[in-house]
CHARMM internal coordinates of N, CA and C (Angstrom, degrees):
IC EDIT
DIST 1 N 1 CA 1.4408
DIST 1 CA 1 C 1.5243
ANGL 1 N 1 CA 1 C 108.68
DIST 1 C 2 N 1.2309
ANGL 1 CA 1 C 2 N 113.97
DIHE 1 N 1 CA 1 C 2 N 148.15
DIST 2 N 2 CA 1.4128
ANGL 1 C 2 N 2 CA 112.94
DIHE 1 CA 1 C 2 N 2 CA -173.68
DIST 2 CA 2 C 1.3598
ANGL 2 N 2 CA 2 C 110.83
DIHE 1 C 2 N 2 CA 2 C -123.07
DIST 2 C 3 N 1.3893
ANGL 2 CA 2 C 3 N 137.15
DIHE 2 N 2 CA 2 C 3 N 135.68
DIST 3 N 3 CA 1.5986
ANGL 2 C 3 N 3 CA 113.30
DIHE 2 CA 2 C 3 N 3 CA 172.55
DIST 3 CA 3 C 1.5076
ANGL 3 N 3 CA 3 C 96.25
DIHE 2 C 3 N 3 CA 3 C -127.09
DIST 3 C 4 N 1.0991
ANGL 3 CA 3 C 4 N 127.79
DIHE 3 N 3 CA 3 C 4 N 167.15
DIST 4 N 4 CA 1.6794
ANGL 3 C 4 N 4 CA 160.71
DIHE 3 CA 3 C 4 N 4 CA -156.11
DIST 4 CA 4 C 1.7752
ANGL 4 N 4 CA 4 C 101.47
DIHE 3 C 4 N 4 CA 4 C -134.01
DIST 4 C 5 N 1.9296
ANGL 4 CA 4 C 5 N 104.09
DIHE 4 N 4 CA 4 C 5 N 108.29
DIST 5 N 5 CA 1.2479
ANGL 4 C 5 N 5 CA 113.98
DIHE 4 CA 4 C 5 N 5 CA 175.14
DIST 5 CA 5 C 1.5967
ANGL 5 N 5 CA 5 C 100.96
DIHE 4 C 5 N 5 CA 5 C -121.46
DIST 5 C 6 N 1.1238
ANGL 5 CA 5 C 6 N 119.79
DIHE 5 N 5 CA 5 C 6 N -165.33
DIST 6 N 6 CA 1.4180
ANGL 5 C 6 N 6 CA 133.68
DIHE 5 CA 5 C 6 N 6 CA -165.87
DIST 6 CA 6 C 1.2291
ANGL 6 N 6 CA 6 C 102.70
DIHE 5 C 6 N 6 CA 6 C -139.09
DIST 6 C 7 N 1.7990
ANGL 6 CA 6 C 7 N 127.05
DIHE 6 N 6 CA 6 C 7 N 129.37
DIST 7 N 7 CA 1.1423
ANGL 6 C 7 N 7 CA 117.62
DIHE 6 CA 6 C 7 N 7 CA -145.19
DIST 7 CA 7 C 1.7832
ANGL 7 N 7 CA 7 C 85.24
DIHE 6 C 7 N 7 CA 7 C -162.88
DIST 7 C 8 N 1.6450
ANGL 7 CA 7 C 8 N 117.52
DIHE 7 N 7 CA 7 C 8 N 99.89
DIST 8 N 8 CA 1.3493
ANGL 7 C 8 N 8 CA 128.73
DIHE 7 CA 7 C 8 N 8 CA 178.39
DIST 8 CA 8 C 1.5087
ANGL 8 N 8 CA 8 C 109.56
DIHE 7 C 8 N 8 CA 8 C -82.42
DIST 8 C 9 N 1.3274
ANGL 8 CA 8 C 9 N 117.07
DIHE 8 N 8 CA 8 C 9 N 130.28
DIST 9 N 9 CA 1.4930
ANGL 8 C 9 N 9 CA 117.83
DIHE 8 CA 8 C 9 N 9 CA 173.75
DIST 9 CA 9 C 1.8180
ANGL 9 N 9 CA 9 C 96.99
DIHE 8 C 9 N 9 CA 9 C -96.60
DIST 9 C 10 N 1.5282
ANGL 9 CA 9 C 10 N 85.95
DIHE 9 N 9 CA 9 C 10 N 134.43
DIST 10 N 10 CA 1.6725
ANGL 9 C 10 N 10 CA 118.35
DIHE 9 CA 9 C 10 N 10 CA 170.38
DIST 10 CA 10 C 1.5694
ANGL 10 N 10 CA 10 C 108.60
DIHE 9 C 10 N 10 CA 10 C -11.69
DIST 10 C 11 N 1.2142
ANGL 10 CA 10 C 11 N 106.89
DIHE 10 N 10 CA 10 C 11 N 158.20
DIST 11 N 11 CA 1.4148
ANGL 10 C 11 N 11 CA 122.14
DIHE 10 CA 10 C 11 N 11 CA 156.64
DIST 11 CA 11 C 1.1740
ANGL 11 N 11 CA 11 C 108.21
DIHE 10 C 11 N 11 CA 11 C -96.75
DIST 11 C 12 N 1.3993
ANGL 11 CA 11 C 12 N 126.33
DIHE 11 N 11 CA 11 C 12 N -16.41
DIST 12 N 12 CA 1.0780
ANGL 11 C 12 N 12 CA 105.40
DIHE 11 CA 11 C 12 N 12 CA -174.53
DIST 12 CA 12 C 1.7832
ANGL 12 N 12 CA 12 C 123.19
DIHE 11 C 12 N 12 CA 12 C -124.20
DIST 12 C 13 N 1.2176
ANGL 12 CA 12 C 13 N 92.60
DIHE 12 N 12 CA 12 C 13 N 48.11
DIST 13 N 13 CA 1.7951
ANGL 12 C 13 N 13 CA 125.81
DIHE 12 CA 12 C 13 N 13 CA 174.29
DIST 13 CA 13 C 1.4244
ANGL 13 N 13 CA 13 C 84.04
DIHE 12 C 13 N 13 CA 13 C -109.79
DIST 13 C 14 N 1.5034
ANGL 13 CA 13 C 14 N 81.62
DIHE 13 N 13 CA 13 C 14 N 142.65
DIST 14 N 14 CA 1.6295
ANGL 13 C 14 N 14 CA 103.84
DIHE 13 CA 13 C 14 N 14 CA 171.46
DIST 14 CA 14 C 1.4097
ANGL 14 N 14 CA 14 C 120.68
DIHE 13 C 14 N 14 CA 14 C -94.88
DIST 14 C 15 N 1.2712
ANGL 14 CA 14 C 15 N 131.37
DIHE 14 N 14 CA 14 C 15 N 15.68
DIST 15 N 15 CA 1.5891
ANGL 14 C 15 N 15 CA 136.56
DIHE 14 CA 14 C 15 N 15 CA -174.92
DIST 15 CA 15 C 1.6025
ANGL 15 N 15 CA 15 C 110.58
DIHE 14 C 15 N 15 CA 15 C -95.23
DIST 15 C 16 N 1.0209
ANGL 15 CA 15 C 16 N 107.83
DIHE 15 N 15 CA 15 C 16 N 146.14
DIST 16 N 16 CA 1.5899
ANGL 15 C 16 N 16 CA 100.81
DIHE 15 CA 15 C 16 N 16 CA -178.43
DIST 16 CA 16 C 1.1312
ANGL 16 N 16 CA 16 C 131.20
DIHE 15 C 16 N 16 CA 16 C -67.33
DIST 16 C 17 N 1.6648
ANGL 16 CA 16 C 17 N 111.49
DIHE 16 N 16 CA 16 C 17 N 17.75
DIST 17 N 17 CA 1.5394
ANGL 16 C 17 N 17 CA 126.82
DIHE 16 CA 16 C 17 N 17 CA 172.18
DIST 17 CA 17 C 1.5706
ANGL 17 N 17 CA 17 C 103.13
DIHE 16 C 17 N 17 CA 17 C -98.53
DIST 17 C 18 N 0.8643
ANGL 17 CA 17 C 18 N 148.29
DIHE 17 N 17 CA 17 C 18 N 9.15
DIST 18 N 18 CA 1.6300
ANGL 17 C 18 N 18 CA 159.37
DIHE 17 CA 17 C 18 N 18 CA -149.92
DIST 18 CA 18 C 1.6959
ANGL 18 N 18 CA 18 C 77.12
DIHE 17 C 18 N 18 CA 18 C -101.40
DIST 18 C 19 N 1.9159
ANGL 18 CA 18 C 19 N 101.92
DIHE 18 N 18 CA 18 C 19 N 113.40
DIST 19 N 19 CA 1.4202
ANGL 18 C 19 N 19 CA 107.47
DIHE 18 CA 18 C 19 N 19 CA 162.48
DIST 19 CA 19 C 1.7369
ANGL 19 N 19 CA 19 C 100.13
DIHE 18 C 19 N 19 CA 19 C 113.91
DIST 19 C 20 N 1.2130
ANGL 19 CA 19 C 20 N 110.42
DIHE 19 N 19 CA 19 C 20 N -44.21
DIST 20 N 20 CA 1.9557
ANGL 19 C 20 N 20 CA 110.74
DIHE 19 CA 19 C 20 N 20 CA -154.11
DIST 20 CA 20 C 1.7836
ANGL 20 N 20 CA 20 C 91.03
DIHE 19 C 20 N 20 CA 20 C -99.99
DIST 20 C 21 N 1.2405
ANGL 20 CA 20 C 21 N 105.88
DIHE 20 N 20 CA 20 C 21 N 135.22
DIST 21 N 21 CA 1.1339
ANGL 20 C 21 N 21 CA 150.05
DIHE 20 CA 20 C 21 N 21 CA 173.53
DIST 21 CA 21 C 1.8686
ANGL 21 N 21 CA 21 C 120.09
DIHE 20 C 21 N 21 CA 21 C -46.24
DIST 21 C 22 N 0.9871
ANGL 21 CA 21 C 22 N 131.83
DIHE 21 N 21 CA 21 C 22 N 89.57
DIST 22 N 22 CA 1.3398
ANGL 21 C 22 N 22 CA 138.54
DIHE 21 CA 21 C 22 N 22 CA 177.63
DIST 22 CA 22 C 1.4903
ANGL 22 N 22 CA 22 C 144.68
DIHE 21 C 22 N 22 CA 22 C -81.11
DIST 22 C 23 N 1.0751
ANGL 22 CA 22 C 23 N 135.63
DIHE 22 N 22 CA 22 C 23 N 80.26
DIST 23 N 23 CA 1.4413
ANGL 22 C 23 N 23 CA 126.79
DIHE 22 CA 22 C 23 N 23 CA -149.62
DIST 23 CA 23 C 1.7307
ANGL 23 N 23 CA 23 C 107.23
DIHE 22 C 23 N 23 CA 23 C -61.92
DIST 23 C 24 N 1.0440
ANGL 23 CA 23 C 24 N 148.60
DIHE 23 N 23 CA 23 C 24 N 110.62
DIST 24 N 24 CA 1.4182
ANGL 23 C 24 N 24 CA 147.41
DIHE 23 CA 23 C 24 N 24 CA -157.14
DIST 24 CA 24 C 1.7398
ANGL 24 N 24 CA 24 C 99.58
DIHE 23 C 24 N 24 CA 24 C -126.91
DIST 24 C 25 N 1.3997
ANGL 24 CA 24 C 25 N 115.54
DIHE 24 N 24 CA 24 C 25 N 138.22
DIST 25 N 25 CA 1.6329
ANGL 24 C 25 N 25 CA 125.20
DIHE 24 CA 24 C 25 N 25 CA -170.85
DIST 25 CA 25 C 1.8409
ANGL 25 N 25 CA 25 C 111.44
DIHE 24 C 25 N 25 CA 25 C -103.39
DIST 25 C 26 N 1.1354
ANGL 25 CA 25 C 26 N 109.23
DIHE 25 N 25 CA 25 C 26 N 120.18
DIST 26 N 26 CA 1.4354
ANGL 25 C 26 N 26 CA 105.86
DIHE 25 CA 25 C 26 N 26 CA 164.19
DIST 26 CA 26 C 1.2750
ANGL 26 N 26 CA 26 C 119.36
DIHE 25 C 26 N 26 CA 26 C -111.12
DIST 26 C 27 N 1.3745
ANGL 26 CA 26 C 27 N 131.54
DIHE 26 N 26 CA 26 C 27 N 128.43
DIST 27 N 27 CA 1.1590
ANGL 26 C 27 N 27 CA 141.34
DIHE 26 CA 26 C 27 N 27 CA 173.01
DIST 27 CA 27 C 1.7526
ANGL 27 N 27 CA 27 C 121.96
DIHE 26 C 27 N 27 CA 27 C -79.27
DIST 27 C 28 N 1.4812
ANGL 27 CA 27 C 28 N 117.39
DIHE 27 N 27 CA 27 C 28 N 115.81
DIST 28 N 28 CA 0.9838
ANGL 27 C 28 N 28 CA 134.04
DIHE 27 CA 27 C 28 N 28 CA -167.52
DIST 28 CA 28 C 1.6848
ANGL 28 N 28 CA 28 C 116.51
DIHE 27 C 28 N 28 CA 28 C -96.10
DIST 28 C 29 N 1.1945
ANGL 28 CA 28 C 29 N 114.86
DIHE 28 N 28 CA 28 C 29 N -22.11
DIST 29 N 29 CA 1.3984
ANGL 28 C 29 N 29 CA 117.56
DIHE 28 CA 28 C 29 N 29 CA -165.90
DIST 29 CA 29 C 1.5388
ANGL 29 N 29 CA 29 C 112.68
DIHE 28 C 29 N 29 CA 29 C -167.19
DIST 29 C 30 N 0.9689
ANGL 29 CA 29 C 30 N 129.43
DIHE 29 N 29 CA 29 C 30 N 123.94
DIST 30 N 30 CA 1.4590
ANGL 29 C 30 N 30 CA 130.99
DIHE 29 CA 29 C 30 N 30 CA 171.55
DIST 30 CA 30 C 1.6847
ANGL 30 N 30 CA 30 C 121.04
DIHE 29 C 30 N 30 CA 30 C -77.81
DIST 30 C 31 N 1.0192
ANGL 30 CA 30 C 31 N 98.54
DIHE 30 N 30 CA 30 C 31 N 153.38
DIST 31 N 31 CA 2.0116
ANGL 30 C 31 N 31 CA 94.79
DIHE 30 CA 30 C 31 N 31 CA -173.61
DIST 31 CA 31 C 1.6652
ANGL 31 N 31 CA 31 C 103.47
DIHE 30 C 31 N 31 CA 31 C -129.50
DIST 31 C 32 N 1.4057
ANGL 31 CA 31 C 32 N 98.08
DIHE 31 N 31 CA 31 C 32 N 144.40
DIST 32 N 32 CA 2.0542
ANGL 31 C 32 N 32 CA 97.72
DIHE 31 CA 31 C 32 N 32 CA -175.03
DIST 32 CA 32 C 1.9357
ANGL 32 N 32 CA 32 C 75.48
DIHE 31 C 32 N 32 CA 32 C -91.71
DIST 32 C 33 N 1.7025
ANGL 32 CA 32 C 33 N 89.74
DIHE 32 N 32 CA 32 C 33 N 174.85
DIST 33 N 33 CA 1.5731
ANGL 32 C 33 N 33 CA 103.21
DIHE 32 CA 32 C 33 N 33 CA 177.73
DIST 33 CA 33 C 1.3549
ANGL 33 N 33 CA 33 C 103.09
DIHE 32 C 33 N 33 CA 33 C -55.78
DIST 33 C 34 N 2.0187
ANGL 33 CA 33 C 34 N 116.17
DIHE 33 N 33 CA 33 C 34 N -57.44
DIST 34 N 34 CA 0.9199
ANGL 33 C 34 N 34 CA 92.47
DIHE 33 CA 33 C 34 N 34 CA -158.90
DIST 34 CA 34 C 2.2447
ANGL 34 N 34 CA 34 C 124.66
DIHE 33 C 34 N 34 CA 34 C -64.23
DIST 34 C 35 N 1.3191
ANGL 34 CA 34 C 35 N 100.23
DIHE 34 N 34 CA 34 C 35 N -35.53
DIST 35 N 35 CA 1.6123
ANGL 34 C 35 N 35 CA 89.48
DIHE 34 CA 34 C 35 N 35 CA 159.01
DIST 35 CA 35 C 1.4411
ANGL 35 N 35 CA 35 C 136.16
DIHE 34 C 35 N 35 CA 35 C -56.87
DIST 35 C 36 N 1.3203
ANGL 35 CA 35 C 36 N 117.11
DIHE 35 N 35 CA 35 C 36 N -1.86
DIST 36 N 36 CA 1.3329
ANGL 35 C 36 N 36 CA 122.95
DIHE 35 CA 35 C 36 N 36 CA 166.54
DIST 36 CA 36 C 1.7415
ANGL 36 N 36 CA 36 C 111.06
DIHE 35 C 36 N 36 CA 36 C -80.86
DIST 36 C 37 N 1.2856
ANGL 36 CA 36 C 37 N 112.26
DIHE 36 N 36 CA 36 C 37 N -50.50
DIST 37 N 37 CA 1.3099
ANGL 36 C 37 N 37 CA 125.49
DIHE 36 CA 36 C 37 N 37 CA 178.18
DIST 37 CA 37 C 1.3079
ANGL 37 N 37 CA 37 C 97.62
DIHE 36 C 37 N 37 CA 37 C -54.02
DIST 37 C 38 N 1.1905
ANGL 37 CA 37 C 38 N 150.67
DIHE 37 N 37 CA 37 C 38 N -53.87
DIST 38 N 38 CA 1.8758
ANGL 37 C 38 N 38 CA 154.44
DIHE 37 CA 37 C 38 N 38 CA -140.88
DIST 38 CA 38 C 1.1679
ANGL 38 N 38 CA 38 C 91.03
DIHE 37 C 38 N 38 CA 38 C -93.86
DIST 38 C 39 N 1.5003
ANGL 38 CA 38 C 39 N 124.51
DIHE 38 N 38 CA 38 C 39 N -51.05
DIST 39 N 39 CA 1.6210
ANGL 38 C 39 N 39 CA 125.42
DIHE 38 CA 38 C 39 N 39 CA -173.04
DIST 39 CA 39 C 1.8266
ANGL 39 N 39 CA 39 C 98.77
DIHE 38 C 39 N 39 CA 39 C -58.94
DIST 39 C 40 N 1.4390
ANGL 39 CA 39 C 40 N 113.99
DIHE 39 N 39 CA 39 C 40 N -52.68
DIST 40 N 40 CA 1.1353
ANGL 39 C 40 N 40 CA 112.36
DIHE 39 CA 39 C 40 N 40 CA -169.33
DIST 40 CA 40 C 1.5746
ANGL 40 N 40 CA 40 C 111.35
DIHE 39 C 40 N 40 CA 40 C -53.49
DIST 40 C 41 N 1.6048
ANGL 40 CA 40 C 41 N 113.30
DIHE 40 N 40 CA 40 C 41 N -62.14
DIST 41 N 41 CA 1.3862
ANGL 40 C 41 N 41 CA 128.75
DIHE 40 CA 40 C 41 N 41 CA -173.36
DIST 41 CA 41 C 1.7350
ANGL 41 N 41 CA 41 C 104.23
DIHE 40 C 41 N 41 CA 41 C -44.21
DIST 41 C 42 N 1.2617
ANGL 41 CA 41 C 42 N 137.36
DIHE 41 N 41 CA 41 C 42 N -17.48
DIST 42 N 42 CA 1.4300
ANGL 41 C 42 N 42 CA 120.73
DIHE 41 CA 41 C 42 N 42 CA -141.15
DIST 42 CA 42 C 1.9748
ANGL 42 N 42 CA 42 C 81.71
DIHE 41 C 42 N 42 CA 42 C -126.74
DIST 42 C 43 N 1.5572
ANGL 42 CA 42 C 43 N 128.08
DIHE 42 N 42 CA 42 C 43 N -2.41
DIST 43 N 43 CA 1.4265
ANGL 42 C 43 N 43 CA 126.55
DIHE 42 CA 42 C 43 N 43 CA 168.58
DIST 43 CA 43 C 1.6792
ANGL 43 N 43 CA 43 C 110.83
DIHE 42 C 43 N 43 CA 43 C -107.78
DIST 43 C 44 N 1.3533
ANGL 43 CA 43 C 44 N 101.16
DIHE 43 N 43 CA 43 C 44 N 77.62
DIST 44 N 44 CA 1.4542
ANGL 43 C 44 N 44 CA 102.97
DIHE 43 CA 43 C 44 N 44 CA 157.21
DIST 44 CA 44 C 1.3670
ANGL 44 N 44 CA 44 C 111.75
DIHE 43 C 44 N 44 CA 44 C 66.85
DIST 44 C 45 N 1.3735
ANGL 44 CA 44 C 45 N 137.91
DIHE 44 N 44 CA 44 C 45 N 40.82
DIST 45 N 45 CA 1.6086
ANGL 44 C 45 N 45 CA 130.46
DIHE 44 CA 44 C 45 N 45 CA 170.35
DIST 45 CA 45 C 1.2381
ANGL 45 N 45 CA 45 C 106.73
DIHE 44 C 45 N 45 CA 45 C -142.11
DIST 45 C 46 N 0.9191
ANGL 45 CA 45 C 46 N 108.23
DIHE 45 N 45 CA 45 C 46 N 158.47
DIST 46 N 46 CA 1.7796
ANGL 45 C 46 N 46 CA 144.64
DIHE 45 CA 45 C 46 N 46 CA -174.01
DIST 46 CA 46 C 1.2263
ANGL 46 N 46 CA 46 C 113.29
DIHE 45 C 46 N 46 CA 46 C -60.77
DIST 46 C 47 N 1.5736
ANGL 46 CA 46 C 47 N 132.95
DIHE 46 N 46 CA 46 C 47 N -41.27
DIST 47 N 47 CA 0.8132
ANGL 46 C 47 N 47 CA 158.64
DIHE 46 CA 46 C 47 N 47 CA -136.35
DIST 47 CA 47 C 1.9438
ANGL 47 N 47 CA 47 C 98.88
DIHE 46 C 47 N 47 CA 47 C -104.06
DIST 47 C 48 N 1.1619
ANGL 47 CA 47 C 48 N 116.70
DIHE 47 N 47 CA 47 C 48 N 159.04
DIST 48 N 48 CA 1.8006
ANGL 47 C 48 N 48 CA 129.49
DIHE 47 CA 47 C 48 N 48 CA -171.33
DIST 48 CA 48 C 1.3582
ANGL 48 N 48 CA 48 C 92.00
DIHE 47 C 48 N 48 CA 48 C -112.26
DIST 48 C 49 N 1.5450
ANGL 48 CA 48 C 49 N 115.58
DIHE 48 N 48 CA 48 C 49 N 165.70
DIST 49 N 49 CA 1.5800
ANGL 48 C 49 N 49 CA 130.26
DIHE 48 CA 48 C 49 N 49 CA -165.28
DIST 49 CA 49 C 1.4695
ANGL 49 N 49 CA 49 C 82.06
DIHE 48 C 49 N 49 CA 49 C -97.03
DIST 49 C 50 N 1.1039
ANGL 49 CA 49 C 50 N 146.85
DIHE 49 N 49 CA 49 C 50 N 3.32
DIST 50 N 50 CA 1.5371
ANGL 49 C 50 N 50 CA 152.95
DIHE 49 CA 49 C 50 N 50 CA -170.59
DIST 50 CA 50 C 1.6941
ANGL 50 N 50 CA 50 C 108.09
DIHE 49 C 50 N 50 CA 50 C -105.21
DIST 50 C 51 N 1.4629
ANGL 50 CA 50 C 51 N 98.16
DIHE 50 N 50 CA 50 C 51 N -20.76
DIST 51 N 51 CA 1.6389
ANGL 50 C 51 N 51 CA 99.57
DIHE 50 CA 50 C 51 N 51 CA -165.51
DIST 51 CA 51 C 1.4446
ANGL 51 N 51 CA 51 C 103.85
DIHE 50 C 51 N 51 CA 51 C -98.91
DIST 51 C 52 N 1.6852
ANGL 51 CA 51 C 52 N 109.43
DIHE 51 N 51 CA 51 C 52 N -47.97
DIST 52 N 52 CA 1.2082
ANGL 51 C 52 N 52 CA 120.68
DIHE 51 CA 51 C 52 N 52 CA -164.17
DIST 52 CA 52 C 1.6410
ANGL 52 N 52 CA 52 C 95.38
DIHE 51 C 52 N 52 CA 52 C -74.95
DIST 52 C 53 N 1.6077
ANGL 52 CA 52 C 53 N 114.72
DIHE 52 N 52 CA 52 C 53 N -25.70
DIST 53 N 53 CA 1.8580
ANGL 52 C 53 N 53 CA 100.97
DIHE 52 CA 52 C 53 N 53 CA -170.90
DIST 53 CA 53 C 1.8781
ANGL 53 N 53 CA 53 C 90.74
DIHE 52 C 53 N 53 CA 53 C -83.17
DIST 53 C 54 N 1.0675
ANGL 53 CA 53 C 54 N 122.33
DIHE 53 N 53 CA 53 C 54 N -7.49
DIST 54 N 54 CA 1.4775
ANGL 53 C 54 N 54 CA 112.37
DIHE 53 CA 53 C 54 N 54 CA 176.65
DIST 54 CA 54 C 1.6354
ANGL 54 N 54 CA 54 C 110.06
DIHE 53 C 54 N 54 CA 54 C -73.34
DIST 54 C 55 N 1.7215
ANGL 54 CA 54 C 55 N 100.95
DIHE 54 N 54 CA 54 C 55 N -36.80
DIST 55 N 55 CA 1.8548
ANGL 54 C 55 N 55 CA 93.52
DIHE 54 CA 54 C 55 N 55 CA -162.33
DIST 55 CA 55 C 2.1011
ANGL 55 N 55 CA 55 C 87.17
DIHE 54 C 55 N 55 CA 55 C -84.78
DIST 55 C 56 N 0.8136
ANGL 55 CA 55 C 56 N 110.28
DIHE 55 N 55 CA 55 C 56 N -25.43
DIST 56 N 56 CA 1.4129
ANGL 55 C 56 N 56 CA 113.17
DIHE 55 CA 55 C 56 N 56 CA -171.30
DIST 56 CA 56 C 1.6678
ANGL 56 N 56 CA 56 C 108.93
DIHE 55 C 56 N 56 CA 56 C -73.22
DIST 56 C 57 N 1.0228
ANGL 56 CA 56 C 57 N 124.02
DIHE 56 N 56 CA 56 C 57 N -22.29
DIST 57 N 57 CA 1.7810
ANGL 56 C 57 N 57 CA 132.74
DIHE 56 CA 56 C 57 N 57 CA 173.40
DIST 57 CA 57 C 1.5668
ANGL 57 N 57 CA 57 C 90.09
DIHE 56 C 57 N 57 CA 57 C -93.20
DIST 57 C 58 N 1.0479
ANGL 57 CA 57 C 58 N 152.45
DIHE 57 N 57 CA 57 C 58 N -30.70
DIST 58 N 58 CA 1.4013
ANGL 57 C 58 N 58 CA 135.71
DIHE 57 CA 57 C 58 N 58 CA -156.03
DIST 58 CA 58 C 1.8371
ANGL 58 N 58 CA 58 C 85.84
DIHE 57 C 58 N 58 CA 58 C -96.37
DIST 58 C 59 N 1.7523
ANGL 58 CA 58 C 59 N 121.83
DIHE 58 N 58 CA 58 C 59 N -47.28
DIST 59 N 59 CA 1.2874
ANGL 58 C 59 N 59 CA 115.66
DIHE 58 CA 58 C 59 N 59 CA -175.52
DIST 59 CA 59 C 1.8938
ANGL 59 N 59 CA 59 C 116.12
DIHE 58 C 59 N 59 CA 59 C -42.60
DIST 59 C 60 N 1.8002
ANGL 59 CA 59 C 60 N 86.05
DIHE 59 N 59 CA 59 C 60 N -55.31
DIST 60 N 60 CA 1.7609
ANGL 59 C 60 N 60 CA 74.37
DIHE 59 CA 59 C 60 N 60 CA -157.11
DIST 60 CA 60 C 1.6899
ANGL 60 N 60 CA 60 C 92.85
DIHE 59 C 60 N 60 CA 60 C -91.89
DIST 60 C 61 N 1.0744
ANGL 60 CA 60 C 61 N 154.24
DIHE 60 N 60 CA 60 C 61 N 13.04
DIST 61 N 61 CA 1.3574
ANGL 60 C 61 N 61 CA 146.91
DIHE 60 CA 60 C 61 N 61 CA 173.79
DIST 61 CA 61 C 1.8265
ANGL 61 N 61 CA 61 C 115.62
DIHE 60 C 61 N 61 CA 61 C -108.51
END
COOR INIT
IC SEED 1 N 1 CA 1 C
IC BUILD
């Protein structure tokens, strides 16, 4: 799982980012393919937890 915080750099850095606002990611949880595929299959697509773990094993292997 991933979540999205908001993350201000210093005033008191000298770079011309000193002040402006950064969206920065923390990772909460890791997922095997096949829970990626089930998560995927169960939000709104067409597609079978059989199809998406097929194109998803051919991606990263």
């Amino acid at each position: 799982m991933i979540e999205l915080y908001l993350s201000k750099v210093t005033e008191t850095s000298e770079t011309e980012q000193a002040g402006k606002m950064y969206a920065r990611v923390s990772y909460k949880q890791a997922m095997t393919i096949q829970d990626m595929a089930r998560h995927m299959a169960e939000h709104n697509t067409v597609f079978s937890e059989g199809s998406i773990l097929g194109v998803l094993a051919a991606f990263f292997f």
